[in-house]
mmCIF file of the N, C-alpha and C atoms, coordinates in Angstrom:
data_MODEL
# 
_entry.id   MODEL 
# 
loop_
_atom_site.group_PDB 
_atom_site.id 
_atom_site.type_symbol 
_atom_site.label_atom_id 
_atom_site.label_alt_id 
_atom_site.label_comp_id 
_atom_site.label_asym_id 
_atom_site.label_entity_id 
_atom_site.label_seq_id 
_atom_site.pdbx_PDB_ins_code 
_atom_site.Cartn_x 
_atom_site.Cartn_y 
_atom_site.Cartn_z 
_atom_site.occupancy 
_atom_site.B_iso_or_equiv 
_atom_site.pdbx_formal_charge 
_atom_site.auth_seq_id 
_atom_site.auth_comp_id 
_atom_site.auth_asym_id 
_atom_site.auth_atom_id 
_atom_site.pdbx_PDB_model_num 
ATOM 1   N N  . UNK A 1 1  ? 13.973 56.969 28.084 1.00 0.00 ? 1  UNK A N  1 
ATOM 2   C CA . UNK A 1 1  ? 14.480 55.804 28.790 1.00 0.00 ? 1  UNK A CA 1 
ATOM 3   C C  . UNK A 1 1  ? 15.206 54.857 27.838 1.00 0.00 ? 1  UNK A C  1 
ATOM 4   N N  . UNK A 1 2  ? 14.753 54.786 27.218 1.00 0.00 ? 2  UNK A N  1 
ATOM 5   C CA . UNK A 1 2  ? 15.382 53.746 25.614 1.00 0.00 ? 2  UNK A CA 1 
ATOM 6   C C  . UNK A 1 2  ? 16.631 54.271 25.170 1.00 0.00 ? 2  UNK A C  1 
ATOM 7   N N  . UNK A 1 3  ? 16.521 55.464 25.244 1.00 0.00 ? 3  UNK A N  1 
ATOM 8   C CA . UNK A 1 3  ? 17.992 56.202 25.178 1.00 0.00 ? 3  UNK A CA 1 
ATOM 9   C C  . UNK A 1 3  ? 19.053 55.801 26.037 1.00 0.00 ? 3  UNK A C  1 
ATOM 10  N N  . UNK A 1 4  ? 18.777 55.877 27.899 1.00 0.00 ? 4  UNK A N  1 
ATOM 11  C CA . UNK A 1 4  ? 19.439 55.294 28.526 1.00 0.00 ? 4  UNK A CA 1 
ATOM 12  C C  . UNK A 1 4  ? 19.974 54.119 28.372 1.00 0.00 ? 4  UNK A C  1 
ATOM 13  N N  . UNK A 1 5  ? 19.233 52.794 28.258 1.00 0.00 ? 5  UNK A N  1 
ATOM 14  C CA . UNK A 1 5  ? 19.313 51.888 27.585 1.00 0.00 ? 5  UNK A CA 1 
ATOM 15  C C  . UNK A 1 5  ? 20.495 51.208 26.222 1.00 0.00 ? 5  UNK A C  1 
ATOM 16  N N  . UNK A 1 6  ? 20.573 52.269 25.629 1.00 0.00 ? 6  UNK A N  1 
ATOM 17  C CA . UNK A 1 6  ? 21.613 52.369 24.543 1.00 0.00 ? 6  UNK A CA 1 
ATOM 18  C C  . UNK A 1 6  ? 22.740 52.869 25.127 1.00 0.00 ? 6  UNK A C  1 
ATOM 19  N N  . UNK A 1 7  ? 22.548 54.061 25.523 1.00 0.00 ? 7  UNK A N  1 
ATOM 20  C CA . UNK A 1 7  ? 24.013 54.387 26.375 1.00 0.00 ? 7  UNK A CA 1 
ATOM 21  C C  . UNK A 1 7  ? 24.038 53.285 27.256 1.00 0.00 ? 7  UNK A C  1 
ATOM 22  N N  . UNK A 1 8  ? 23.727 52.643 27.638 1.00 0.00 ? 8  UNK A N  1 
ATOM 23  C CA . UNK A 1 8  ? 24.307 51.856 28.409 1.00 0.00 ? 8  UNK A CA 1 
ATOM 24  C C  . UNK A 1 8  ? 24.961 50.711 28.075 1.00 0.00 ? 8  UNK A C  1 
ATOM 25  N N  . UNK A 1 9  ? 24.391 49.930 27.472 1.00 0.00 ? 9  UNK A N  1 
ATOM 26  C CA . UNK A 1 9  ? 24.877 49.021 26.599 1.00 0.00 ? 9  UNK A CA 1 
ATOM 27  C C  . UNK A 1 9  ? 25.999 49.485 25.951 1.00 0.00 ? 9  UNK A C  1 
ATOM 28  N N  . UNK A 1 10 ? 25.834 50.670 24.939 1.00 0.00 ? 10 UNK A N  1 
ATOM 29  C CA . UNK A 1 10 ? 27.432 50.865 24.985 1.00 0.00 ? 10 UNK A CA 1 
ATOM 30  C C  . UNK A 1 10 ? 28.463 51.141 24.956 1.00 0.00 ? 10 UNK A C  1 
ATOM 31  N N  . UNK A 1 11 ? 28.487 51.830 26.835 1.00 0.00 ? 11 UNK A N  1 
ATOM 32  C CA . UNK A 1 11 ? 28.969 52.006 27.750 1.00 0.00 ? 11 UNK A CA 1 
ATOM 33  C C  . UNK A 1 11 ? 30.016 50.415 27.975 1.00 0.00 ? 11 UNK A C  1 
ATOM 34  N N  . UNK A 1 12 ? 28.965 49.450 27.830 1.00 0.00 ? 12 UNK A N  1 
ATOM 35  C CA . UNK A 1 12 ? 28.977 48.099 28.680 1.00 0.00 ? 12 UNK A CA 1 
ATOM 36  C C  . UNK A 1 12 ? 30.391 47.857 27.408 1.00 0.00 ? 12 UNK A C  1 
ATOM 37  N N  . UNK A 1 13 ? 30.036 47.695 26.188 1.00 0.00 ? 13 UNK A N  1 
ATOM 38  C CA . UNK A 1 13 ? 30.949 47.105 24.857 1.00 0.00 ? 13 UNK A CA 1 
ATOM 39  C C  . UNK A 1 13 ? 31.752 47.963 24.825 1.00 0.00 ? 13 UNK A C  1 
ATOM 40  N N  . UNK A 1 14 ? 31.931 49.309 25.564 1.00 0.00 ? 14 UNK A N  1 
ATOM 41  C CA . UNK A 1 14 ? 33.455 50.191 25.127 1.00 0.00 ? 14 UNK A CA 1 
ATOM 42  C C  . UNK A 1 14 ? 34.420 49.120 26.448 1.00 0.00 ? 14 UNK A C  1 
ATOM 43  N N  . UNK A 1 15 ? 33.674 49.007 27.930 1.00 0.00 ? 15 UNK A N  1 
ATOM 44  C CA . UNK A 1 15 ? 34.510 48.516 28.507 1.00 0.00 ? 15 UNK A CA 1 
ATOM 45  C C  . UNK A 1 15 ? 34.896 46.877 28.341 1.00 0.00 ? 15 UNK A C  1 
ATOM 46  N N  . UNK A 1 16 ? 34.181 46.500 27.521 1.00 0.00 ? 16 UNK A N  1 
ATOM 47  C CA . UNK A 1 16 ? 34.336 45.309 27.252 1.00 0.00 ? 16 UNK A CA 1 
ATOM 48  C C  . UNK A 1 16 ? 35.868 45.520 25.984 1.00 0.00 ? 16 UNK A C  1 
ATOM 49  N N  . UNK A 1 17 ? 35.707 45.791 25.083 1.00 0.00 ? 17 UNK A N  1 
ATOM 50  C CA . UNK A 1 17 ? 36.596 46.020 23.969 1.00 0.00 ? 17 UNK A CA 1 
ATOM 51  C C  . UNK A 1 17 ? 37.854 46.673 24.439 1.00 0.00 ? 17 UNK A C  1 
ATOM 52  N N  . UNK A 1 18 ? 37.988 47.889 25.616 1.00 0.00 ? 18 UNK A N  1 
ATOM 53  C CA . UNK A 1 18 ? 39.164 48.106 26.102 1.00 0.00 ? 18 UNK A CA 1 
ATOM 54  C C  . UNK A 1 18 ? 39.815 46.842 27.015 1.00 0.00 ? 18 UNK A C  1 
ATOM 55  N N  . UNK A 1 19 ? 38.534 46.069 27.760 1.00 0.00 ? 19 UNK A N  1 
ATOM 56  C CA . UNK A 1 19 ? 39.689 45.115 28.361 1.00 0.00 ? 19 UNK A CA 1 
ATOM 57  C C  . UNK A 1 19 ? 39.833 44.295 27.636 1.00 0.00 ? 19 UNK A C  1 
ATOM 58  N N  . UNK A 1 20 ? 39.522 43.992 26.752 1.00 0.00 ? 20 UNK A N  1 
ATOM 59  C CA . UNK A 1 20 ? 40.298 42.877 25.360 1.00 0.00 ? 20 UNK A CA 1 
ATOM 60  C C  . UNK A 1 20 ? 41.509 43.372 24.858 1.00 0.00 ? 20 UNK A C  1 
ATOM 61  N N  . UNK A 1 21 ? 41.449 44.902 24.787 1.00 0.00 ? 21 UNK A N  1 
ATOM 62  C CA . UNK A 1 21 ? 42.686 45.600 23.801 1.00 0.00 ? 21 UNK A CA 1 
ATOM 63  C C  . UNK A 1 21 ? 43.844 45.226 25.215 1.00 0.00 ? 21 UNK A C  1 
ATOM 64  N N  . UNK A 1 22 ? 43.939 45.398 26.489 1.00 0.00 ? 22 UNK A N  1 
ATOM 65  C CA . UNK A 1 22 ? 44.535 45.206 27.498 1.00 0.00 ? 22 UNK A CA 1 
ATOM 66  C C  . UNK A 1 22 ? 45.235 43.569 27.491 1.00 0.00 ? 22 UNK A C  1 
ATOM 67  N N  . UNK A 1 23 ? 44.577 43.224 27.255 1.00 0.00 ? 23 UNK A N  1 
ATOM 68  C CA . UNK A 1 23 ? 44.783 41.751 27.634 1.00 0.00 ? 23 UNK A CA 1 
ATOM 69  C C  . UNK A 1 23 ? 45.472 41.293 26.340 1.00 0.00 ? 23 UNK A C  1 
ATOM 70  N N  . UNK A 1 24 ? 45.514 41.901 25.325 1.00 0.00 ? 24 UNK A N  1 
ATOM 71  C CA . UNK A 1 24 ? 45.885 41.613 23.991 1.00 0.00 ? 24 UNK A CA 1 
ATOM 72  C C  . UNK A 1 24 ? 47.408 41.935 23.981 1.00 0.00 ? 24 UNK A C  1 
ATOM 73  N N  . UNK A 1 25 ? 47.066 43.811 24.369 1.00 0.00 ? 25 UNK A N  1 
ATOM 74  C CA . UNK A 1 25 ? 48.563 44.194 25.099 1.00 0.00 ? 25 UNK A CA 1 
ATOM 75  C C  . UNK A 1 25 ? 49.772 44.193 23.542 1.00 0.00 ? 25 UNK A C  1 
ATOM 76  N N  . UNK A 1 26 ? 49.264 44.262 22.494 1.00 0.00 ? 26 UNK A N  1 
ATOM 77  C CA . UNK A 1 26 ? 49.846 44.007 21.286 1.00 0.00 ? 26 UNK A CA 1 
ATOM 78  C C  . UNK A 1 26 ? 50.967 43.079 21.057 1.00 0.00 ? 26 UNK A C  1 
ATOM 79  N N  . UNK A 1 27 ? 50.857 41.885 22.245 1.00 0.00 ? 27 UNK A N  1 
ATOM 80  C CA . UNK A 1 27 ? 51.845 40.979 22.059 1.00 0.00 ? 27 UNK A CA 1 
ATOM 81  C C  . UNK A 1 27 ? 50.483 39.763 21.468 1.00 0.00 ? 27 UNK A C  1 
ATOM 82  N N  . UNK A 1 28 ? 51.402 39.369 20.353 1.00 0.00 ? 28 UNK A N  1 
ATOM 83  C CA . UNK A 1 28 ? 50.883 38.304 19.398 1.00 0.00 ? 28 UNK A CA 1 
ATOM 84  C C  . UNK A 1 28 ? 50.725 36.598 20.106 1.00 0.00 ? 28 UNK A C  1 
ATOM 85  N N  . UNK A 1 29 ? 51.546 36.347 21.391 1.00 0.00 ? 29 UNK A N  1 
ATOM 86  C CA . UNK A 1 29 ? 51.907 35.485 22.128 1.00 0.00 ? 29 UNK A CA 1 
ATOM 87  C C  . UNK A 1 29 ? 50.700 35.701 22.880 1.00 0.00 ? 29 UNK A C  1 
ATOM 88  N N  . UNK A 1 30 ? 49.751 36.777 23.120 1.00 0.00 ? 30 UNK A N  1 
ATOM 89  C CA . UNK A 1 30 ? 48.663 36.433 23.822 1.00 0.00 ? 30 UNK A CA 1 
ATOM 90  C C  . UNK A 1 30 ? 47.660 36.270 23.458 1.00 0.00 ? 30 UNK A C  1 
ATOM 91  N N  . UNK A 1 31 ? 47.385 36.220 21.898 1.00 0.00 ? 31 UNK A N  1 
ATOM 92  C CA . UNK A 1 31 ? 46.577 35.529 21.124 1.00 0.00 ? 31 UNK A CA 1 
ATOM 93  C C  . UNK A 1 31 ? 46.265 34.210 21.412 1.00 0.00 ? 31 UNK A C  1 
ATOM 94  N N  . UNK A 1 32 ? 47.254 33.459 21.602 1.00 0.00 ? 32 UNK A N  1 
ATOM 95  C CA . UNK A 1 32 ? 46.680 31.880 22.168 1.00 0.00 ? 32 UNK A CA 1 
ATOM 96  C C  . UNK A 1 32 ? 45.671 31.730 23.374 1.00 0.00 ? 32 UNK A C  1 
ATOM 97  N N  . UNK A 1 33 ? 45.648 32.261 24.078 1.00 0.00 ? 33 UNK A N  1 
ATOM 98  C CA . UNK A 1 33 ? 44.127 32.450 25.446 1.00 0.00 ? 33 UNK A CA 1 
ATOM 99  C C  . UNK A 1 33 ? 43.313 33.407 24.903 1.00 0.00 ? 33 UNK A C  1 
ATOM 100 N N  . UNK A 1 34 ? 43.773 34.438 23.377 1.00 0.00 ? 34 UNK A N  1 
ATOM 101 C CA . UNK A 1 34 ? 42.328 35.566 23.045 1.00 0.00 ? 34 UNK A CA 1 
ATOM 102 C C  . UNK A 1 34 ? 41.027 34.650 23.096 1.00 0.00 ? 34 UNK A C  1 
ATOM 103 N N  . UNK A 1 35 ? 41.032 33.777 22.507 1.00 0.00 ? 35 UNK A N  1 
ATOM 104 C CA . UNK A 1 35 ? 39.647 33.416 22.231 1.00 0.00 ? 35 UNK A CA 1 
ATOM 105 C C  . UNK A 1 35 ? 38.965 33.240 23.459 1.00 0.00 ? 35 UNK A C  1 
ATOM 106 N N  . UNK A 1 36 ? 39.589 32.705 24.350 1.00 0.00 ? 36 UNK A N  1 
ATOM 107 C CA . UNK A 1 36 ? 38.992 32.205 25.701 1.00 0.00 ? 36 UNK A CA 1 
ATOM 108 C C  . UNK A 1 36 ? 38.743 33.220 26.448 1.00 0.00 ? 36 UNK A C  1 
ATOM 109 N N  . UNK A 1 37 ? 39.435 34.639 26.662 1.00 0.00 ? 37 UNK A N  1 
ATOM 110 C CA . UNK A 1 37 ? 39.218 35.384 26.914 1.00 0.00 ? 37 UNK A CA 1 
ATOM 111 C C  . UNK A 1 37 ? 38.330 36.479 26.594 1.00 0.00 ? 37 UNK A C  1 
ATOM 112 N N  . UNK A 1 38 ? 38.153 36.645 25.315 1.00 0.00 ? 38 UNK A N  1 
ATOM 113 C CA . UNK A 1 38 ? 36.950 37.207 24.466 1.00 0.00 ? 38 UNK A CA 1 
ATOM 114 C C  . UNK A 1 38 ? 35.515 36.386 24.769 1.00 0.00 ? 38 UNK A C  1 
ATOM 115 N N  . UNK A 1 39 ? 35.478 35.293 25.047 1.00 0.00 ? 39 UNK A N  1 
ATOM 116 C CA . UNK A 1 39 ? 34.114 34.651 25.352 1.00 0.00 ? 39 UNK A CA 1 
ATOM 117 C C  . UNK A 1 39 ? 33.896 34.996 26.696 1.00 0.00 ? 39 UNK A C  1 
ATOM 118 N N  . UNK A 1 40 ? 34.982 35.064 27.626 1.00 0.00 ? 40 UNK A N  1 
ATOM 119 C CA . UNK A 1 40 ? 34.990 35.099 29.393 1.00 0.00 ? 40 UNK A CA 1 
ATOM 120 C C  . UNK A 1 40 ? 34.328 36.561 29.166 1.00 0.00 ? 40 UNK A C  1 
ATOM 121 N N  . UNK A 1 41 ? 35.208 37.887 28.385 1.00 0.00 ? 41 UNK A N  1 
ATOM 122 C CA . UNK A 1 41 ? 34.633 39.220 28.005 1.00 0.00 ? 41 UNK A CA 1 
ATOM 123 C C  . UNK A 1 41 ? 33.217 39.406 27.691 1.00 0.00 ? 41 UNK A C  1 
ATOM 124 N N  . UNK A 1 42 ? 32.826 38.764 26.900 1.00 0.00 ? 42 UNK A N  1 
ATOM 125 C CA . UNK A 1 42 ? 31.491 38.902 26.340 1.00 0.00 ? 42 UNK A CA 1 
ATOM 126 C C  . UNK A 1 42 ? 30.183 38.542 27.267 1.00 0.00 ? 42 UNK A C  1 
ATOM 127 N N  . UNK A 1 43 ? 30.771 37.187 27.906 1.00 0.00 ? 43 UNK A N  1 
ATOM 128 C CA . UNK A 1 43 ? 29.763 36.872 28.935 1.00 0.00 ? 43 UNK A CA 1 
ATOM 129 C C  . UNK A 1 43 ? 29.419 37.403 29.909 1.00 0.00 ? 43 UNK A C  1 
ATOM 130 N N  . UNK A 1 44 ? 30.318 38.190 30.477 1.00 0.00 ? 44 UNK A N  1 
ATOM 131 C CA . UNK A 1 44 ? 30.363 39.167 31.518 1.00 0.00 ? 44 UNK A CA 1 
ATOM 132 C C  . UNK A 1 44 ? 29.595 40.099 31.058 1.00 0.00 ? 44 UNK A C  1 
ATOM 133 N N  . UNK A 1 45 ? 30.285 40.660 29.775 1.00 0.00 ? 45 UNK A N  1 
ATOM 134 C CA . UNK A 1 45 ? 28.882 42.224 29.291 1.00 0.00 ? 45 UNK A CA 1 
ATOM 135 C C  . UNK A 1 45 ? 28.045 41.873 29.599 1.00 0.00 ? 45 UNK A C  1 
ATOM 136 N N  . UNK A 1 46 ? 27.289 40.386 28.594 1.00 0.00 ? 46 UNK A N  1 
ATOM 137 C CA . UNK A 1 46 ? 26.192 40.273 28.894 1.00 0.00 ? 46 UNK A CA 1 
ATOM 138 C C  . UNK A 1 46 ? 25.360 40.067 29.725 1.00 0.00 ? 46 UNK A C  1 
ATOM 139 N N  . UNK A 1 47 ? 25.983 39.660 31.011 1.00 0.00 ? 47 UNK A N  1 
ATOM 140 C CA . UNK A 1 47 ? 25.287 40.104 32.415 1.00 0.00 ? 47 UNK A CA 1 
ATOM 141 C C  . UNK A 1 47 ? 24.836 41.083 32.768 1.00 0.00 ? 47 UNK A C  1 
ATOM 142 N N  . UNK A 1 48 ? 25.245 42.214 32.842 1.00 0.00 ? 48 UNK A N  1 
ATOM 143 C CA . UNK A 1 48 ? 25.551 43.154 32.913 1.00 0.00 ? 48 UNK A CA 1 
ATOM 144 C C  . UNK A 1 48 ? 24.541 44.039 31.982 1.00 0.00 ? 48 UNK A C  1 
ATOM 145 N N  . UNK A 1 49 ? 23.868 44.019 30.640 1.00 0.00 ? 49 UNK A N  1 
ATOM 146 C CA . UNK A 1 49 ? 23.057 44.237 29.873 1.00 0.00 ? 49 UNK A CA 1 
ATOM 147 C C  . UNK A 1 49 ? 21.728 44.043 30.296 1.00 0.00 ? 49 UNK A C  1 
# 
């Protein structure tokens, strides 16, 4: 079960980190909302955990 647990979690941080890489989108101009968006990201995982 503890195993599950780990896969899951992260499960949770791959989809977290792809929708950051999305939103990032390799334009440097969307760095100005990253931060805000990386906290909105994170908080959500951690629901979710």
């Amino acid at each position: 079960m503890a195993d599950d647990v780990l896969i899951n979690k992260a499960a949770i941080i791959e989809r977290t980190l792809r929708r950051i890489e999305e939103e990032y989108a390799d334009d440097p101009k969307n760095l100005k909302d990253f931060l805000d968006f990386a906290k909105l990201a994170l908080k959500e995982a951690k629901k979710k955990v």
